[in-house]
N, C-alpha and C positions, 0 to 999 in steps of 0.2 A: 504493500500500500504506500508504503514512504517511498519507494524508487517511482513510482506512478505517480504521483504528487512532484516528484521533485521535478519529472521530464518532463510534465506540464507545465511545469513554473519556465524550466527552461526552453521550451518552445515559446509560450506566450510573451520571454523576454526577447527571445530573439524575433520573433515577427513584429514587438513594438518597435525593436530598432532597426527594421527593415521598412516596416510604413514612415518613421521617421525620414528615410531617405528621400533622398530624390532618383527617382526612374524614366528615363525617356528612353522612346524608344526612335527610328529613323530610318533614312536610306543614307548610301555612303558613295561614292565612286571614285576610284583610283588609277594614278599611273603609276606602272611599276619600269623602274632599268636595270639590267645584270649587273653586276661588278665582276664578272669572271673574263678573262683574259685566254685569246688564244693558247690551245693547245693539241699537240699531237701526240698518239700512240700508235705505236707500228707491232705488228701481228709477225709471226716468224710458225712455219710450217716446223713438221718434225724432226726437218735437217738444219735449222735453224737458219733457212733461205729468209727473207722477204717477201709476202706475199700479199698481203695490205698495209695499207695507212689511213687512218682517219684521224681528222684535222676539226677539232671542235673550233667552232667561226664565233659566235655569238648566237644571244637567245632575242625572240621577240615576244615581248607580254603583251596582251589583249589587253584595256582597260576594264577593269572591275567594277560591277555591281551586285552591290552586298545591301543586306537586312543589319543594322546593327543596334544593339541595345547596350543604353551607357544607365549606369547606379552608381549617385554619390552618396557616403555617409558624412559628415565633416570633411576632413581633408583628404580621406581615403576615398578611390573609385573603380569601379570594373568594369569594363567593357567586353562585348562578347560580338562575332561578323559572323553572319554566314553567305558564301558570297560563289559565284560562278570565275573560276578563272583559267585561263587558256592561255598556254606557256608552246609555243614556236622554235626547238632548239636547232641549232644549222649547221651541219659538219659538211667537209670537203673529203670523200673517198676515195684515195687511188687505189686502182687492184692490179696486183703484179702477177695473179695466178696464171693468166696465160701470157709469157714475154712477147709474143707475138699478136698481140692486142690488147697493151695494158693502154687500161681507161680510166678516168676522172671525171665524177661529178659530183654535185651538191646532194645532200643528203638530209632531208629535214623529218624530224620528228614533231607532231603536236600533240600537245597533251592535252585535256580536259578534265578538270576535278572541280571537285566543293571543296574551297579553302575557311577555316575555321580558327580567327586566333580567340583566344583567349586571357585578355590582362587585367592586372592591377596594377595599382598607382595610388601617386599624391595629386591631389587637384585641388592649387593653393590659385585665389584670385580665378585670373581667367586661365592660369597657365595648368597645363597637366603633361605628369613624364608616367609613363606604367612599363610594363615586359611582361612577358607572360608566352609558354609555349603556341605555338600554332602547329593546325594539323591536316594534311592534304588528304582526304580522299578521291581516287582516281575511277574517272568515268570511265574513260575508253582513251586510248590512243594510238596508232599506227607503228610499225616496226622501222629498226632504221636499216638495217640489210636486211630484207626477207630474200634476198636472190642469191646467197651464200650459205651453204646448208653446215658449213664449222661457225656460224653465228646463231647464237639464241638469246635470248631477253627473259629476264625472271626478273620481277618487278613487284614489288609490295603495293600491295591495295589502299593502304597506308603509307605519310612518310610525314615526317614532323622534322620540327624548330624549334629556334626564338622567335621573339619577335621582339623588338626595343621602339618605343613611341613616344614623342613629340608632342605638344599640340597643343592649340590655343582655340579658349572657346567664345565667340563673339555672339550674346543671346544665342539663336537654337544652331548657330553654325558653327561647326567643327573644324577645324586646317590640322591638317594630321603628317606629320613626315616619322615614316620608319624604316628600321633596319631591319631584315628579314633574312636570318642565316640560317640555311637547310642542315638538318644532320648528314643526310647522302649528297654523295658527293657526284659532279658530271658522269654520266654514262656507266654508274653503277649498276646499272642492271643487264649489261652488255658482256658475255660470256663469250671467250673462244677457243673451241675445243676442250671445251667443260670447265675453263678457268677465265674467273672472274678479272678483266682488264680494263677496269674503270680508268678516267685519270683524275689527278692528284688534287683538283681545286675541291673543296665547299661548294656549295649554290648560296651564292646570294645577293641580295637584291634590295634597291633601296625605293620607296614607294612611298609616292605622296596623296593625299585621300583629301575630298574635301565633301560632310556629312551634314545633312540637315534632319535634327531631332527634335521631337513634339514633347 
């Protein structure tokens, strides 16, 4: 009877200082840029010849629109997006497999997920800084060698962050600049001849947002 009483008391305390709050909710839309920097990784057959190269170029991000909902208690606040976003990554492949007709072209993969951060923060005046993981789930996206049968792709349904934020709130308008570092890193899911040959950068990405909340 006492532990039932008591988690009463403590539910009723926490939803008084939950309606205390302030909650709005809004829409948001964003530009996002890569910060990742060309790079190449070369492929070697079982005599350690040459036999590919791909050359990571640069990514292109769709602008984003998201649902997002912002909670202030005092100076603390949380924010939470859910949002449509579409990621364009562009590699250059040469193939040495036949020396007698090696080729070169552009290679792109686009991707399609629900991206979801999730932060907290301080939200002193108009200013606010929060962080908080974020987390990709993936729609669908296309192969980036499907014409090479020592390539395959194994890709997590899921892939997650940080996320580090900015932002200043002018009444219901939001201006938002973040940092957005992926845990996986370029071309992680890209296996040859059963071994994993990602390359070496992070994903990440810096994105500015501007939200209006009711």
């Amino acid at each position: 009877m006492l532990a039932r009483f008591l988690l009463i008391c403590l539910f009723s305390t926490n939803l008084c200082v939950l309606l205390s709050g302030q909650f709005h909710y809004g829409i948001k839309g964003s530009l996002g840029l890569s910060f990742n920097k060309a790079e190449l990784n070369r492929y070697d057959d079982k005599d350690d010849f040459l036999v590919y190269e791909l050359r990571y170029l640069d990514q292109d991000i769709l602008p984003t629109i998201a649902l997002s909902a912002f909670y202030k208690q005092g100076w603390v606040y949380f924010q939470s997006d859910i949002g449509y976003g579409r990621v364009k990554t562009n590699f250059r492949g040469n193939n040495y497999f036949d020396l007698n007709q090696i080729t070169s072209d552009i290679k792109s993969k686009t991707t399609h997920s629900i991206d979801v951060p999730v932060l907290a923060g301080l939200s002193i005046n108009q200013f606010k800084l929060g962080v908080g993981p974020i987390f990709s789930f993936l729609l669908s996206e296309n192969a980036v060698i499907p014409d090479i049968t020592e390539f395959e792709e194994r890709r997590s349904s899921i892939e997650n962050g940080f996320l580090f934020q900015a932002g200043i709130i002018i009444n219901k308008l939001h201006i938002e600049l973040s940092y957005d570092y992926r845990f996986n890193q370029i071309g992680d899911y890209l296996y040859f001849r059963g071994v994993n040959n990602k390359f070496d950068q992070s994903i990440q990405y810096i994105r500015m947002g501007v939200g209006v909340m009711l």
